[in-house]
PDB file of N, CA, C and O in Angstrom:
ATOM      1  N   UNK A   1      -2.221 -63.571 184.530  1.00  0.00           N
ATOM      2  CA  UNK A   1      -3.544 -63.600 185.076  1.00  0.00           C
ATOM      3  C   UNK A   1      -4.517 -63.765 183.913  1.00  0.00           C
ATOM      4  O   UNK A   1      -4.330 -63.185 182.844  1.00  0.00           O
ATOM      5  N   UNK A   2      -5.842 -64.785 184.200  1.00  0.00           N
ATOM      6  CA  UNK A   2      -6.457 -65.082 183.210  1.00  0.00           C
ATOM      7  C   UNK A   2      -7.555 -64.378 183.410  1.00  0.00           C
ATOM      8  O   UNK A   2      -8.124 -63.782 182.495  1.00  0.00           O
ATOM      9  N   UNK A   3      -7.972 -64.382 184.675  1.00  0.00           N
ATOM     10  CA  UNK A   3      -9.595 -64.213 185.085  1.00  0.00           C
ATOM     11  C   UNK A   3      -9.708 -63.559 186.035  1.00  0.00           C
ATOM     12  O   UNK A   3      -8.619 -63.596 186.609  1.00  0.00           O
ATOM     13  N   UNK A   4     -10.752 -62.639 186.857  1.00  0.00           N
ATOM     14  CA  UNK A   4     -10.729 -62.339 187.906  1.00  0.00           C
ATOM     15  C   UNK A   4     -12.080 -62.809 188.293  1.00  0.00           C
ATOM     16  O   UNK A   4     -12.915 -62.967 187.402  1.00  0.00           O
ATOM     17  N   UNK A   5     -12.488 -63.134 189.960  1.00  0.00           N
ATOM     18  CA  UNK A   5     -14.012 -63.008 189.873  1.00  0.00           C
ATOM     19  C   UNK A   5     -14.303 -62.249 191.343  1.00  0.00           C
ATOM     20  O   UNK A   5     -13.674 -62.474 192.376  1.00  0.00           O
ATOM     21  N   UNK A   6     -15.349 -61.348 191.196  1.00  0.00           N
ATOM     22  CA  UNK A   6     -15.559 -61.210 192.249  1.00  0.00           C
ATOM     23  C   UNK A   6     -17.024 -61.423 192.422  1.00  0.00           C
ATOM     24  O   UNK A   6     -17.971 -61.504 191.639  1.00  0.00           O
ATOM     25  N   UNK A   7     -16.830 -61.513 194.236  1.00  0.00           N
ATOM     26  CA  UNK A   7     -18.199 -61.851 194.508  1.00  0.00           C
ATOM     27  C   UNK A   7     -19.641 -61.201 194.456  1.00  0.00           C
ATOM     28  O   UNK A   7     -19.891 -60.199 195.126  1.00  0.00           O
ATOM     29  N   UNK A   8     -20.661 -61.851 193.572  1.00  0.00           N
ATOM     30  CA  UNK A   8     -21.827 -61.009 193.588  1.00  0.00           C
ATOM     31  C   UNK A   8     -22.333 -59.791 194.536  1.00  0.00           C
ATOM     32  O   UNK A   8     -22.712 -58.645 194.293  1.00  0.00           O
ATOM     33  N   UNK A   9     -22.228 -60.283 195.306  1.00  0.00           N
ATOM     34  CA  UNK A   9     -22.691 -59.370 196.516  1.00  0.00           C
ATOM     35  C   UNK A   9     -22.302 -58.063 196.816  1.00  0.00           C
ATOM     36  O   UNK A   9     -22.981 -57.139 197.265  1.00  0.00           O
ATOM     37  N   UNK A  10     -20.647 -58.121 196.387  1.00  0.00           N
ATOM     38  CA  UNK A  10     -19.466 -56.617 196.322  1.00  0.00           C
ATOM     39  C   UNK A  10     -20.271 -56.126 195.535  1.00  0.00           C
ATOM     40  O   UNK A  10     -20.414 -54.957 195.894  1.00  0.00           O
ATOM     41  N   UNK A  11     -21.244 -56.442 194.164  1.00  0.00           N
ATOM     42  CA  UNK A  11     -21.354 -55.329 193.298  1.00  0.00           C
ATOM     43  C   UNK A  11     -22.645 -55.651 192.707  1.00  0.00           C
ATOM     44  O   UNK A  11     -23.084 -56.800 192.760  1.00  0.00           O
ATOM     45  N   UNK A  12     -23.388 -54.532 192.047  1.00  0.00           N
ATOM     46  CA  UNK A  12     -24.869 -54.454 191.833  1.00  0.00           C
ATOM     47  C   UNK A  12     -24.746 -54.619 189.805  1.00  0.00           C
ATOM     48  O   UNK A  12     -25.416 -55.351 189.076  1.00  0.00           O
ATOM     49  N   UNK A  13     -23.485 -53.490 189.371  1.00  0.00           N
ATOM     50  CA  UNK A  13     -23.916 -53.697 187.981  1.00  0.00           C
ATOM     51  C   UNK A  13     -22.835 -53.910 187.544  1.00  0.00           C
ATOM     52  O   UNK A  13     -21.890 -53.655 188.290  1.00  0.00           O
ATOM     53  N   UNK A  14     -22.473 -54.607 185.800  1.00  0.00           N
ATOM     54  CA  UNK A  14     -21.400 -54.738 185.412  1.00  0.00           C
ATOM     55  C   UNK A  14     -20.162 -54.674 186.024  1.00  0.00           C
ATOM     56  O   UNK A  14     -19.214 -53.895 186.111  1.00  0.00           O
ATOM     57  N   UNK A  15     -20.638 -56.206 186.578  1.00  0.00           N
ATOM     58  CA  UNK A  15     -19.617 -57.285 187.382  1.00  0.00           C
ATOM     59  C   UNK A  15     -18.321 -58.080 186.376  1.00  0.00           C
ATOM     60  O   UNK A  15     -17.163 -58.200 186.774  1.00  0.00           O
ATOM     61  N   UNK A  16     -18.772 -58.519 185.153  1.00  0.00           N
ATOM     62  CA  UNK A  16     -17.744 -58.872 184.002  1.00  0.00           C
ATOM     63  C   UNK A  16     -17.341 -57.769 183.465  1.00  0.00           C
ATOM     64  O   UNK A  16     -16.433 -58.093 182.700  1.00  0.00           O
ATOM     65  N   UNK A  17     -17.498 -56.614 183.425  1.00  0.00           N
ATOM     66  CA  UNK A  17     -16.562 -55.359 182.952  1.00  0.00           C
ATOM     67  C   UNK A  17     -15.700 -55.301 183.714  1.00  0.00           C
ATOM     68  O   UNK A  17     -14.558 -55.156 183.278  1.00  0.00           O
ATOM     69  N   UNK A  18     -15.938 -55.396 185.172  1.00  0.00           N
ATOM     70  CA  UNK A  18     -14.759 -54.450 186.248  1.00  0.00           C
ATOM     71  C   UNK A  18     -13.935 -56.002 186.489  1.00  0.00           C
ATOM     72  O   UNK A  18     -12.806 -55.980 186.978  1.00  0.00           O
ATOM     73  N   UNK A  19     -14.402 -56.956 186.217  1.00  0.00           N
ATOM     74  CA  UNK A  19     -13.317 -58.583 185.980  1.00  0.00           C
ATOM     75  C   UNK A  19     -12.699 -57.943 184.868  1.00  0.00           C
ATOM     76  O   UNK A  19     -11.506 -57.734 185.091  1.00  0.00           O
ATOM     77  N   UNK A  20     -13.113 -57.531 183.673  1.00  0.00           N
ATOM     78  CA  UNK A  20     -11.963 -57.669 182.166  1.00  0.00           C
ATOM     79  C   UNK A  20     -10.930 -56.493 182.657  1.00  0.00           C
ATOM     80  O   UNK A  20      -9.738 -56.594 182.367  1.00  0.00           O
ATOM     81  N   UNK A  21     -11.403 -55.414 183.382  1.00  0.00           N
ATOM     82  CA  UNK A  21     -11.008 -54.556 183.673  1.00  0.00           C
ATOM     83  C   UNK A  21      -9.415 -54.169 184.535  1.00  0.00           C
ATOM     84  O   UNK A  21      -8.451 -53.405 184.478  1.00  0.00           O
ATOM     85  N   UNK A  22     -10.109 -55.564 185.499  1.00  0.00           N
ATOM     86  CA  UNK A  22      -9.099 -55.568 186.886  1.00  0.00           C
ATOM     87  C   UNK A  22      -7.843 -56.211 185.992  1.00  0.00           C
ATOM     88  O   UNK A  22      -6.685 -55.794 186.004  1.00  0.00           O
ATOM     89  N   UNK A  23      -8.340 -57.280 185.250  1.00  0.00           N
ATOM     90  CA  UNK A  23      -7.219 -58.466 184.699  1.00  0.00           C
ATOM     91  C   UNK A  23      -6.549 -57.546 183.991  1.00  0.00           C
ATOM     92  O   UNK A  23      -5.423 -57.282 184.411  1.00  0.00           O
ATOM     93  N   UNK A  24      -6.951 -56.943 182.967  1.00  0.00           N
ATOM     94  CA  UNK A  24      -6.675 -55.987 181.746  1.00  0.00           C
ATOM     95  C   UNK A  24      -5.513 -54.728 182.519  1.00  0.00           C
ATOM     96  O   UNK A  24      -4.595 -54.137 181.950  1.00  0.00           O
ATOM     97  N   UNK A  25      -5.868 -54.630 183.692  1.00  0.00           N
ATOM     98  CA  UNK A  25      -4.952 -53.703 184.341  1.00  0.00           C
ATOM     99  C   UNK A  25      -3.680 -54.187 185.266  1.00  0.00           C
ATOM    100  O   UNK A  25      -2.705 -53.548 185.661  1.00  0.00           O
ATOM    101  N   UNK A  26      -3.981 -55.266 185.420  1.00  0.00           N
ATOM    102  CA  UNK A  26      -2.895 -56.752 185.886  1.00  0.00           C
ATOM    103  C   UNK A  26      -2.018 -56.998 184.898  1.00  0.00           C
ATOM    104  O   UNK A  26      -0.794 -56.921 185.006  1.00  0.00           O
ATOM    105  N   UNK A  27      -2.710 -57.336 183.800  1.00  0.00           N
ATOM    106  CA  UNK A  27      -1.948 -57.710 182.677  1.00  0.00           C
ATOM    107  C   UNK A  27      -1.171 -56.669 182.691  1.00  0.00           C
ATOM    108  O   UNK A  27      -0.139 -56.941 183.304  1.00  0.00           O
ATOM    109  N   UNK A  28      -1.198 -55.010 182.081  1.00  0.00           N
ATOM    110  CA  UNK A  28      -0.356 -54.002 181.832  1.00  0.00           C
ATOM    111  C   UNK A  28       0.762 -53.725 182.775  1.00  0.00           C
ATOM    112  O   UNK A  28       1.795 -53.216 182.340  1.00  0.00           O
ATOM    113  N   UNK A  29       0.615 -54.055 184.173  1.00  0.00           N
ATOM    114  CA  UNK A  29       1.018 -54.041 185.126  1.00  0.00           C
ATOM    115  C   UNK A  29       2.517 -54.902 184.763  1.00  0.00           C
ATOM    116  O   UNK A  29       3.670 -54.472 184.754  1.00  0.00           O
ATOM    117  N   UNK A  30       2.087 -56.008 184.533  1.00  0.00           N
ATOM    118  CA  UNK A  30       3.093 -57.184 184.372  1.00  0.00           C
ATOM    119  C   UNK A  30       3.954 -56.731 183.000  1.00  0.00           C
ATOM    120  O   UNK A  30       5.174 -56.797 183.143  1.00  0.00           O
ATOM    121  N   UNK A  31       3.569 -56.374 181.960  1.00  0.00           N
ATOM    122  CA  UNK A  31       4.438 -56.409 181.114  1.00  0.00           C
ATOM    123  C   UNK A  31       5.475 -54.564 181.139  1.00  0.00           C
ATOM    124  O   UNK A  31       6.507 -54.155 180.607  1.00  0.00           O
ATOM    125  N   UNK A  32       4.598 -54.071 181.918  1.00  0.00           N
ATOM    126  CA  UNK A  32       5.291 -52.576 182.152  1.00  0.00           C
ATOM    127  C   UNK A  32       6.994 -53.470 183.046  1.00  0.00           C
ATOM    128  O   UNK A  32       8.195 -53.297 182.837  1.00  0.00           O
ATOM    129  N   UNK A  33       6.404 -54.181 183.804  1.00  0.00           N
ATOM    130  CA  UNK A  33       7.194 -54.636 185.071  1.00  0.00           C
ATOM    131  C   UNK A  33       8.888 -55.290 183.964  1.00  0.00           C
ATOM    132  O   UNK A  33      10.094 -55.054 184.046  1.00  0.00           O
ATOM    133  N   UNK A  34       7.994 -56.173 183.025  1.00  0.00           N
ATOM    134  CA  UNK A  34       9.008 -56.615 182.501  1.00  0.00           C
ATOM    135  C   UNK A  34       9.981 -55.608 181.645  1.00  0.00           C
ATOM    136  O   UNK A  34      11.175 -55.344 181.507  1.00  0.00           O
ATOM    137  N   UNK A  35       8.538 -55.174 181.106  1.00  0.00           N
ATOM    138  CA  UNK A  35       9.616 -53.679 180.161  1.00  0.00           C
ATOM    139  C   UNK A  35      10.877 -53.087 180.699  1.00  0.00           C
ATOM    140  O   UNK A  35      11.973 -53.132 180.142  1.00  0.00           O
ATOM    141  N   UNK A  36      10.569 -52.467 181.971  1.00  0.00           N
ATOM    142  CA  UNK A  36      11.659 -52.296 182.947  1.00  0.00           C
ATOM    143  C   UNK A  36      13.051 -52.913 183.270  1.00  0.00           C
ATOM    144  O   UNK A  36      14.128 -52.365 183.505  1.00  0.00           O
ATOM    145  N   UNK A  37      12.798 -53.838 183.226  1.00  0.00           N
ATOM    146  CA  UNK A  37      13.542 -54.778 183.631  1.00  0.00           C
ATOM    147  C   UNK A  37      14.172 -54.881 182.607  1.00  0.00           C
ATOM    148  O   UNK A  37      15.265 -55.296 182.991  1.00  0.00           O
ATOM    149  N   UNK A  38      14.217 -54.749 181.262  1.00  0.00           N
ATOM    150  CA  UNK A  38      15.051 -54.857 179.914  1.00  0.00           C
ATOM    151  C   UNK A  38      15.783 -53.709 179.973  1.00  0.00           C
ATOM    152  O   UNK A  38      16.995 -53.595 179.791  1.00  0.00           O
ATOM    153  N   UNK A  39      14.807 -52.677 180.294  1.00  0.00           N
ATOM    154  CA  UNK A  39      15.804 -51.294 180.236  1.00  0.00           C
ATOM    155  C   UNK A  39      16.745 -51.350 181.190  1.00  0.00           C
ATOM    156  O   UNK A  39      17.803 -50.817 180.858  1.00  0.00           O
ATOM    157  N   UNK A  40      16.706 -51.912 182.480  1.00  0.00           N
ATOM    158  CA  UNK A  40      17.433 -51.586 183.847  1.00  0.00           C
ATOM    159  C   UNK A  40      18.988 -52.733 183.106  1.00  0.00           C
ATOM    160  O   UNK A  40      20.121 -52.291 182.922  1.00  0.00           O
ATOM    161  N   UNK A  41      18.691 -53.694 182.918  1.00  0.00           N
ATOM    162  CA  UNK A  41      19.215 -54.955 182.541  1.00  0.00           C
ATOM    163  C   UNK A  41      20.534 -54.282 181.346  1.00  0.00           C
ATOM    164  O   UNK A  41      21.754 -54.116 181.324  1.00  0.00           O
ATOM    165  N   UNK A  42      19.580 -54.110 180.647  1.00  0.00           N
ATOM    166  CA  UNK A  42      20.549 -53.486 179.213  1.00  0.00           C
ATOM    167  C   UNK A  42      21.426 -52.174 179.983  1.00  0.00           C
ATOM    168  O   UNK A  42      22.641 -52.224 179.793  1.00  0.00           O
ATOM    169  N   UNK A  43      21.033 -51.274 180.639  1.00  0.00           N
ATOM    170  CA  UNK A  43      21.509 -50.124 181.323  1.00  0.00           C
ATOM    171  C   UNK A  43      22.671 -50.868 182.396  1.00  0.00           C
ATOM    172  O   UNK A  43      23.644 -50.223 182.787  1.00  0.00           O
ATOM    173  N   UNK A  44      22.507 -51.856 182.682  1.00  0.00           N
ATOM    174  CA  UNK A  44      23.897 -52.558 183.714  1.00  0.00           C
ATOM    175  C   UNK A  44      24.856 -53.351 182.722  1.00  0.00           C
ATOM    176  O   UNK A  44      26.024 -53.633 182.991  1.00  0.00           O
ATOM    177  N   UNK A  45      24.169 -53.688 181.476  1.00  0.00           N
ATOM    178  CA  UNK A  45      25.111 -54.683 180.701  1.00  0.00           C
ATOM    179  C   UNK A  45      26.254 -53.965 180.133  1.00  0.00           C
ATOM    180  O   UNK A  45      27.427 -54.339 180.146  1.00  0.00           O
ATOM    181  N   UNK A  46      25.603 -52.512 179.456  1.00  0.00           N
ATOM    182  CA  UNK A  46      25.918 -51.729 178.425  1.00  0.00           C
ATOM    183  C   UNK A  46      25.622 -52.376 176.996  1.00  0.00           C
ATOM    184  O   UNK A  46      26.434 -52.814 176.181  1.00  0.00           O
ATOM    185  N   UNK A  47      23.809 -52.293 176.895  1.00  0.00           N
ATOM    186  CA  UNK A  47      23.841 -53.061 175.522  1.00  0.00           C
ATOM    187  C   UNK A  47      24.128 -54.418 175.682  1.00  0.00           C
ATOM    188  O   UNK A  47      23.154 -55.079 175.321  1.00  0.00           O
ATOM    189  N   UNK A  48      25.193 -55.218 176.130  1.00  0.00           N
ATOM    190  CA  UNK A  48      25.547 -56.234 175.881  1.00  0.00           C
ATOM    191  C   UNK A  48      23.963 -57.062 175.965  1.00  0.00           C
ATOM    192  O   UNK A  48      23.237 -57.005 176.958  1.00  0.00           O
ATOM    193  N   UNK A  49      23.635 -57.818 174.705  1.00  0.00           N
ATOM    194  CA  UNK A  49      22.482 -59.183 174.776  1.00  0.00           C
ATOM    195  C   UNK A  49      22.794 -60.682 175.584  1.00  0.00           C
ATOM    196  O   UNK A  49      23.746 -61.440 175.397  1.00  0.00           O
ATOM    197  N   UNK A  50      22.088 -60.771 176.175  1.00  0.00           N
ATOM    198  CA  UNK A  50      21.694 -62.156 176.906  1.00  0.00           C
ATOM    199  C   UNK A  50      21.383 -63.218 175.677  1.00  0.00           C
ATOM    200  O   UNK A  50      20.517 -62.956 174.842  1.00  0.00           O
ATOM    201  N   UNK A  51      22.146 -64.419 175.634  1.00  0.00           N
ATOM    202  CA  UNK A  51      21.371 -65.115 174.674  1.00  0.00           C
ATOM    203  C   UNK A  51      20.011 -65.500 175.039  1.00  0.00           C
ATOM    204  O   UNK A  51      19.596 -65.589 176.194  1.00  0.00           O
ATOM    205  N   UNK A  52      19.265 -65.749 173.836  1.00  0.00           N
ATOM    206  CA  UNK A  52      17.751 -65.801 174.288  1.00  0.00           C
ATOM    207  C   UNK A  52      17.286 -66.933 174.784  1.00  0.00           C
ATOM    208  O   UNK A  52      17.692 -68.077 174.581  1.00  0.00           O
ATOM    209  N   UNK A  53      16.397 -66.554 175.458  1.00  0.00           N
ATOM    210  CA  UNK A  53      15.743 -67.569 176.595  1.00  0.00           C
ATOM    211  C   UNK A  53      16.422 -67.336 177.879  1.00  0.00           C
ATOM    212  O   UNK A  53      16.092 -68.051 178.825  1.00  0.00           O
ATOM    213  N   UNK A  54      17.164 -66.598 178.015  1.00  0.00           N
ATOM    214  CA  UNK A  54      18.352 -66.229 179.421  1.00  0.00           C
ATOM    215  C   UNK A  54      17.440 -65.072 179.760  1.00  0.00           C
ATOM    216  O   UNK A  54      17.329 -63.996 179.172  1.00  0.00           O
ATOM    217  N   UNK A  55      16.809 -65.522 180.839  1.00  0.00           N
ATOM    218  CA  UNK A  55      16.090 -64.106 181.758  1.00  0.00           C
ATOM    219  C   UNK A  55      16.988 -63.978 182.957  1.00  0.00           C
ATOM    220  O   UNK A  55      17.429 -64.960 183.554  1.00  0.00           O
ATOM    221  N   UNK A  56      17.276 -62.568 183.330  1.00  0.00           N
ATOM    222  CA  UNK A  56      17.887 -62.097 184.695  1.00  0.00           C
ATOM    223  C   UNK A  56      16.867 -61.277 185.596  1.00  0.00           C
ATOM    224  O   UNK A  56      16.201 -60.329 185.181  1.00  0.00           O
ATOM    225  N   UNK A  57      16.841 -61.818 186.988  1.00  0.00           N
ATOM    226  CA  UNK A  57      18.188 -62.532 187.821  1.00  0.00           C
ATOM    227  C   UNK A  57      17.708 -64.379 187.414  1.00  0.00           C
ATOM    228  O   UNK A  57      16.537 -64.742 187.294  1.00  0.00           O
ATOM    229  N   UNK A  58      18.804 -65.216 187.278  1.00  0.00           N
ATOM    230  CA  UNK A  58      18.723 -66.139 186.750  1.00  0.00           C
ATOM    231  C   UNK A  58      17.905 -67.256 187.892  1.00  0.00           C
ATOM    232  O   UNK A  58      17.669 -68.417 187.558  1.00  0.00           O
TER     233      UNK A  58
END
């Protein structure tokens, strides 16, 4: 996610804060998601590495 916008009208003050805000909390969202997914991944492999560029489920 790059951007968020919302519409003027939803809001009276610092409208580009609660955009950097929303994205900024999207973003964390997504890489927590992936984080996970390394641990869960590695926890089924036993350690064993994926060569790189190999994301699961394929």
């Amino acid at each position: 996610m790059r951007r968020v916008n919302i519409d003027e009208s939803l809001m009276e003050d610092d409208k580009e804060m609660l955009e950097d805000l929303i994205a900024a909390a999207f973003n964390d969202a997504a890489r927590r998601i992936e984080e996970t997914q390394k641990e869960k991944m590695a926890s089924i492999t036993g350690g064993m590495q994926l060569p790189p560029g190999m994301k699961m489920p394929f």
